[in-house]
LOFI-267380 format. One record per residue (C-alpha): residue number from 1; residue in one letter; x, y, z. Coordinates in Angstrom, 3 decimals. Layout:
N
+-----+------+----------+----------+----------+
! seq ! type !     east !    north !       up !
+-----+------+----------+----------+----------+
! NUM !    A !        X !        Y !        Z !
...
+-----+------+----------+----------+----------+
***
This chain:
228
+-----+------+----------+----------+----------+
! seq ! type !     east !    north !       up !
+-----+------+----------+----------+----------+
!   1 !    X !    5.127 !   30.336 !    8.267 !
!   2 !    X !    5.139 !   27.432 !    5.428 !
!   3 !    X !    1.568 !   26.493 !    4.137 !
!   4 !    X !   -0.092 !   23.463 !    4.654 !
!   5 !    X !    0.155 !   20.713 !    1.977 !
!   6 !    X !   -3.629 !   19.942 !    0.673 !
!   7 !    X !   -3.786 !   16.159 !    0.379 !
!   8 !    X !   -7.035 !   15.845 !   -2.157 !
!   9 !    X !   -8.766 !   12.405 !   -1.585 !
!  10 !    X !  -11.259 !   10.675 !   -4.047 !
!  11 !    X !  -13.195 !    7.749 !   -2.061 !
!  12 !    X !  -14.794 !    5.251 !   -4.372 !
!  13 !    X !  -17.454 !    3.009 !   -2.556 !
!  14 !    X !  -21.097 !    1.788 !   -3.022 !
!  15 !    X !  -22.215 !    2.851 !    0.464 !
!  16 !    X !  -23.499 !    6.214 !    1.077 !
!  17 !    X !  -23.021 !    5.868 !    4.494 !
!  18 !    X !  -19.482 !    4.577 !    4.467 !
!  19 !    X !  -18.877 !    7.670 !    2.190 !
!  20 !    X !  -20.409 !   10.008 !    4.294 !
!  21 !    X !  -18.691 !    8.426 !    7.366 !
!  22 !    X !  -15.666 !    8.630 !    6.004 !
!  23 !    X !  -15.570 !   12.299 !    5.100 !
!  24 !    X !  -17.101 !   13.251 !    8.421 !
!  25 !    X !  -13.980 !   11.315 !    9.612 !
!  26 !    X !  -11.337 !   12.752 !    7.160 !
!  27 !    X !  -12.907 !   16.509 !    8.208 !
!  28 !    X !  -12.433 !   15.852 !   12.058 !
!  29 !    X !   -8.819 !   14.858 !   11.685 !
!  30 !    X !   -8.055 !   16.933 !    8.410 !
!  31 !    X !   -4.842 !   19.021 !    9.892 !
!  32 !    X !   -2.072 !   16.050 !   10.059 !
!  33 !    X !    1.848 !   17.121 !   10.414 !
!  34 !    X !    2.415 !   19.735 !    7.618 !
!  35 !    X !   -0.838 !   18.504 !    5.548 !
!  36 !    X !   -4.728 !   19.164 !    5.058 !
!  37 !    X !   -6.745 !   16.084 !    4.370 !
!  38 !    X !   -9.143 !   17.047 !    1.534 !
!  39 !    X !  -12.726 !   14.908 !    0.313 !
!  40 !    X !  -13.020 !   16.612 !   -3.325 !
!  41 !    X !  -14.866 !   14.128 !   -4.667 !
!  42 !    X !  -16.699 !   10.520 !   -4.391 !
!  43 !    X !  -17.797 !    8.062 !   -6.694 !
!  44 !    X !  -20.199 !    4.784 !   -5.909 !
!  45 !    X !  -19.221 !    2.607 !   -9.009 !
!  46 !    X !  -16.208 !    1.638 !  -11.444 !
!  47 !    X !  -17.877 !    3.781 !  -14.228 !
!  48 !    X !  -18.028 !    6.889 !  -12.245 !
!  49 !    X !  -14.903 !    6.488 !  -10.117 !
!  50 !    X !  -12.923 !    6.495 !  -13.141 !
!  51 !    X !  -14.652 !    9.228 !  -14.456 !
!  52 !    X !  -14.135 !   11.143 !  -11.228 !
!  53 !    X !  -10.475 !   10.147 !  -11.321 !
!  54 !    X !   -9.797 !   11.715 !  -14.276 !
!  55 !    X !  -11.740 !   15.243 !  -13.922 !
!  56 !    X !  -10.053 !   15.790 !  -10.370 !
!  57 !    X !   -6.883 !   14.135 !  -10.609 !
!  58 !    X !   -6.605 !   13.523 !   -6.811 !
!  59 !    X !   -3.626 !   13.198 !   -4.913 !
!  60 !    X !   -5.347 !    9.834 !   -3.280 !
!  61 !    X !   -8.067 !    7.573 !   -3.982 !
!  62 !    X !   -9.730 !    5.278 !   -1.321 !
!  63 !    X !  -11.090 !    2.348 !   -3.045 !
!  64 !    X !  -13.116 !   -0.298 !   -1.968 !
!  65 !    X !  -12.799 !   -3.411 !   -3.832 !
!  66 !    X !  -16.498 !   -4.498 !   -3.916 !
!  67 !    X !  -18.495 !   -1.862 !   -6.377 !
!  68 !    X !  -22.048 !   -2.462 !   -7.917 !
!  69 !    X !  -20.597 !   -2.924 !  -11.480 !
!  70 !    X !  -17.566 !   -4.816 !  -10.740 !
!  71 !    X !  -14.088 !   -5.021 !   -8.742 !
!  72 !    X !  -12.482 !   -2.082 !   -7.653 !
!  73 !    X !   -9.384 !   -3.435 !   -8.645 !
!  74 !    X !  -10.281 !   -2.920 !  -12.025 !
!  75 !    X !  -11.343 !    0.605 !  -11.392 !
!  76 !    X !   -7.724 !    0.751 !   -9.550 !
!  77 !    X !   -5.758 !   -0.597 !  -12.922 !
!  78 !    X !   -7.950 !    1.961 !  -15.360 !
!  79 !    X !   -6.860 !    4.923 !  -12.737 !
!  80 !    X !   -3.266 !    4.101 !  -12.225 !
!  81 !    X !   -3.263 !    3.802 !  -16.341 !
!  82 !    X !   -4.634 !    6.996 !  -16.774 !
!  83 !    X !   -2.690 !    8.788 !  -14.664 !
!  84 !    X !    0.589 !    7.161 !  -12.505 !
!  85 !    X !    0.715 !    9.856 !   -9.981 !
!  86 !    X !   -2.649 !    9.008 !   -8.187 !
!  87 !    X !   -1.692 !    7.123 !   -5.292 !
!  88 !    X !   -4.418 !    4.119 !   -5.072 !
!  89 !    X !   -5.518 !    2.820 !   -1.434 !
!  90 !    X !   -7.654 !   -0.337 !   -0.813 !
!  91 !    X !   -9.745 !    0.460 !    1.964 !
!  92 !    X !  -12.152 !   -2.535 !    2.529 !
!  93 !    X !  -13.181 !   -5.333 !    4.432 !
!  94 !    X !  -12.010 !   -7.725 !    2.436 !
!  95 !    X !   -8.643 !   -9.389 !    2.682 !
!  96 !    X !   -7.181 !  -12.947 !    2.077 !
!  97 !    X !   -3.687 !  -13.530 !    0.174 !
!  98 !    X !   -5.109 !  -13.236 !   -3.709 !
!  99 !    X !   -6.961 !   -9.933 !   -3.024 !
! 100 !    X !   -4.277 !   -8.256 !   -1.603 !
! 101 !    X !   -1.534 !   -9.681 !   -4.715 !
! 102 !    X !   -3.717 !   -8.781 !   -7.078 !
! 103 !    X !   -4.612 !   -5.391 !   -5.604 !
! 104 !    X !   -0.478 !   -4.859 !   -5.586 !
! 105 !    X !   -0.543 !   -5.985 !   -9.012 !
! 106 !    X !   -3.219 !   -3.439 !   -9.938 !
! 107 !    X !   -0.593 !   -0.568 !   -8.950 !
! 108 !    X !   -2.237 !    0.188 !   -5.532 !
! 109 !    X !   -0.286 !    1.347 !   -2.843 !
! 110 !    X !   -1.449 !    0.397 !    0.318 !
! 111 !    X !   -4.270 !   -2.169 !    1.280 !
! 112 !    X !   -6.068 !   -1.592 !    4.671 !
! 113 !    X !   -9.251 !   -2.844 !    6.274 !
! 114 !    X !  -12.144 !   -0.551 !    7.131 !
! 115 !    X !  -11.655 !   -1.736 !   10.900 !
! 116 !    X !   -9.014 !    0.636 !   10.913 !
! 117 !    X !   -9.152 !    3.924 !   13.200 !
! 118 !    X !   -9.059 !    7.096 !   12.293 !
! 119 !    X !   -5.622 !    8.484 !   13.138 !
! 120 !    X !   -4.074 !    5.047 !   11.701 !
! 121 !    X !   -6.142 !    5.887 !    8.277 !
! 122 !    X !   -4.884 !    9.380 !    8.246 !
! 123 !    X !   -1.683 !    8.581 !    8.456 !
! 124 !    X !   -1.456 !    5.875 !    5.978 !
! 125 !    X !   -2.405 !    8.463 !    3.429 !
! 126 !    X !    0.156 !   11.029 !    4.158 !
! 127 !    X !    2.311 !    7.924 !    3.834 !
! 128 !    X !    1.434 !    6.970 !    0.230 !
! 129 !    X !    1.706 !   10.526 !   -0.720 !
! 130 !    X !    5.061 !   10.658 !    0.440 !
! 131 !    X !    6.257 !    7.483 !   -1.551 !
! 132 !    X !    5.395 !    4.438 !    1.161 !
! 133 !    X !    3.862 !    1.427 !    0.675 !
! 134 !    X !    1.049 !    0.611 !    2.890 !
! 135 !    X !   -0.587 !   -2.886 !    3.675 !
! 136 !    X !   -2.949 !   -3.865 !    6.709 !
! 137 !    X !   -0.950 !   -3.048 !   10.112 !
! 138 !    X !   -2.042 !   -7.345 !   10.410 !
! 139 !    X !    0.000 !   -7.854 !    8.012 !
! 140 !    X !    2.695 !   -5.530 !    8.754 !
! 141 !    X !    3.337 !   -6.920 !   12.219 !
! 142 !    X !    3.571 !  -10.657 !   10.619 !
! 143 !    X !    6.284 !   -9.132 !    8.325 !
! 144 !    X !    7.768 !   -7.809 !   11.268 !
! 145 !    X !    8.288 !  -10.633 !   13.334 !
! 146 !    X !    9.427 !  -12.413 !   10.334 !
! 147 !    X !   12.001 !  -10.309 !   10.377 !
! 148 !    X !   13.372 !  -10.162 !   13.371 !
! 149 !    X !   12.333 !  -13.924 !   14.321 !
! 150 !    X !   15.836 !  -14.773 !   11.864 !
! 151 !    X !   13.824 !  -17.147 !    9.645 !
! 152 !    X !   16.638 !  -18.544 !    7.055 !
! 153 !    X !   16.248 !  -17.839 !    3.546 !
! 154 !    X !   16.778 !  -21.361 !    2.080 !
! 155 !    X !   13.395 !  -22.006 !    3.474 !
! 156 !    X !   11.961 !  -19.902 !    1.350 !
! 157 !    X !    9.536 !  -21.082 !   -1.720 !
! 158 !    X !   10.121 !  -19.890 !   -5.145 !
! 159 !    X !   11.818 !  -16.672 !   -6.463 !
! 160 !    X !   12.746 !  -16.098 !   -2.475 !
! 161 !    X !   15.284 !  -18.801 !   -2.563 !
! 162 !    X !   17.824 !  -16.410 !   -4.853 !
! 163 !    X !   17.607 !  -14.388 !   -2.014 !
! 164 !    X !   20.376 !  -14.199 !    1.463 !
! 165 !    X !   19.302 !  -13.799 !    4.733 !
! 166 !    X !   19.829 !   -9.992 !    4.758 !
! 167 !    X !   18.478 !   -9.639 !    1.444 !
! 168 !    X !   15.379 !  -11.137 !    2.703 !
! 169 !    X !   14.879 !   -8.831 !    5.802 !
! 170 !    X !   15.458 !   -5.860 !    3.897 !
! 171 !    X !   12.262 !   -7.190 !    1.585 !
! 172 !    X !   10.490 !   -7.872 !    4.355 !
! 173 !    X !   10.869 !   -4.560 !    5.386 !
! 174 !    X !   10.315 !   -3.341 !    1.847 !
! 175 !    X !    6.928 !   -4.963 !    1.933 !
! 176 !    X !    5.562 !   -3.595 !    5.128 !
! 177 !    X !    5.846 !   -0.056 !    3.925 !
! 178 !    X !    9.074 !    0.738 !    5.044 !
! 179 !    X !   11.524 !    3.739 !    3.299 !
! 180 !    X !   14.626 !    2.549 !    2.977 !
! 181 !    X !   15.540 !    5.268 !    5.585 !
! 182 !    X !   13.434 !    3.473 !    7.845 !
! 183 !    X !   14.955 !    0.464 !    6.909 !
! 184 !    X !   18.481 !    1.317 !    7.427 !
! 185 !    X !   17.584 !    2.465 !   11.110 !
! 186 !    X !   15.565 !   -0.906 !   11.419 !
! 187 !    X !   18.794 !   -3.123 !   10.634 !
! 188 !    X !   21.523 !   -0.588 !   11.815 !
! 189 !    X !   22.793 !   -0.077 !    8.576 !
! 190 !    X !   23.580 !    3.192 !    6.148 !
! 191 !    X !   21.445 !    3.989 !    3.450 !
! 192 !    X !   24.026 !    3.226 !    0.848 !
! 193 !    X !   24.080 !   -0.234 !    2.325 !
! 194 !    X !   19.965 !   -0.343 !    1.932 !
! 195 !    X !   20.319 !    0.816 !   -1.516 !
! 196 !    X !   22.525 !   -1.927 !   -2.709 !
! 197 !    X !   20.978 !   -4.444 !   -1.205 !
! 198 !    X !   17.276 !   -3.593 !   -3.132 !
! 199 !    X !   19.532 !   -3.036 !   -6.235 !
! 200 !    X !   20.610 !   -6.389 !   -6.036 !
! 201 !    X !   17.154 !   -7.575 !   -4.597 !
! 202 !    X !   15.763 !   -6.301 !   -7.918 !
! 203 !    X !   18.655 !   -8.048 !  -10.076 !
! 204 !    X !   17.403 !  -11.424 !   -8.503 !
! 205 !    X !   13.411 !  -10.904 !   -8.753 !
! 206 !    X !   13.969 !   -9.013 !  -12.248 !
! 207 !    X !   11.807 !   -6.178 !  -11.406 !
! 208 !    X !   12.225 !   -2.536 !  -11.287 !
! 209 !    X !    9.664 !   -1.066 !   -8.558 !
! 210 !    X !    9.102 !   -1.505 !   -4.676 !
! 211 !    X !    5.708 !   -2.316 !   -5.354 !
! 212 !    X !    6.640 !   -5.357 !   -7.321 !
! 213 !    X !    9.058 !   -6.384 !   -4.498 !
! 214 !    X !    6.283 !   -6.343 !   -2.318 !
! 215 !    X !    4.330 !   -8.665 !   -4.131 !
! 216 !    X !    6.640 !  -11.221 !   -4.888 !
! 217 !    X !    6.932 !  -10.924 !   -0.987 !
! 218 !    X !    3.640 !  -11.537 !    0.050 !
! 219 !    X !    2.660 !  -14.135 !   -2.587 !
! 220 !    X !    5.464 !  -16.889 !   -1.691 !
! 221 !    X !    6.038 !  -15.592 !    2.114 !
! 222 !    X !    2.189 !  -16.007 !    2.396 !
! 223 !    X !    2.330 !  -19.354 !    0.560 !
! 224 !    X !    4.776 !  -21.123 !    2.506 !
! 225 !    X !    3.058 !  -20.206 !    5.652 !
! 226 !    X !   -0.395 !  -22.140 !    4.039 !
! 227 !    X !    1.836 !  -24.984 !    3.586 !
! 228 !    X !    1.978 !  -28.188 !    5.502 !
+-----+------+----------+----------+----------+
***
């Protein structure tokens, strides 16, 4: 029989209560496919969610963005610094376009709301263990029927505009959290064929990483759509 996979979590947040709920929560639903959900640690502030960070070097971190001595994003830039393999998730109940750039910016992976439920929330952090990207399933179904609505890529603002059509879908698809496996099913094409296309995706936009992808995504996608 092959052992479980532990899954250590760190949750940074002010609230007692929200911490306590949410390890009551991540205890109830700890067994999850081939993984054990583990609270080994919680911090209520910047200071001492770094600090925690760094003396348990969790697999995951849940991270508010509003803490007593600051923004969590800055807590989220100092942890990601200190050690790249910590997977950072924004779990608050804050969201508008800037937060959830600059949380992508920050080198989180994922950004959900606390409104969430608790099989959803479990599942988004096997997820970013296993490489995904998350954001708010809000936002993911607005990528979604982007995608499939066949929106043209000339009307896109900005860096978008270097894109095709099927360049553009396969960002889309990039950006809600999609592996490029999932991808390839999503559009009926091979993985080779995904490949190439975020190889020349990342030509265009200059980057290097998904997560940057993503951004540049939901900054001009999200910025045409405030436009009159």
């Amino acid at each position: 029989m092959t052992p479980l996979k532990s899954i250590d979590i760190l949750i940074i947040d002010d609230s007692e209560l929200v911490r306590i709920g949410l390890k009551t929560l991540l205890l109830a639903h700890a067994k999850i496919g081939d993984a054990v959900l583990r609270v080994t640690g919680e911090a209520h502030s910047i200071m001492t969610g770094v600090a925690e960070a760094a003396r348990l070097s969790p697999d995951v971190v849940l991270l508010d963005i509003r803490l007593p001595d600051g923004s969590g994003l800055e807590a989220c830039r100092k942890i990601v610094v200190a050690d790249s393999e910590v997977k950072v998730l924004i779990l608050t109940s804050a969201i508008n376009d800037d937060l959830v750039y600059e949380a992508m910016s920050s080198g989180a992976r994922g950004y959900l709301l606390k409104e969430i439920n608790a099989q959803a929330l479990c599942q988004a952090i096997t997820d970013v263990t296993a490489g995904k990207f998350i954001l708010d399933p809000h936002l993911t179904t607005r990528v979604l029927n982007f995608v499939r609505s066949g929106e043209a890529a000339g009307s896109e603002p900005n860096k978008l505009t270097a894109l095709s059509g099927q360049e553009l879908r396969v960002l889309a698809l990039v950006a809600a959290g999609k592996t490029n496996k999932e991808v390839a099913e999503e559009m009926a094409l091979s993985n080779k064929t995904v490949k190439n296309y975020l190889s020349n995706i990342f030509d265009k936009l200059q980057i290097n990483r998904r997560s940057q992808a993503a951004v540049i995504y939901s900054e001009n996608h999200g910025r045409k759509k405030n436009e009159p």
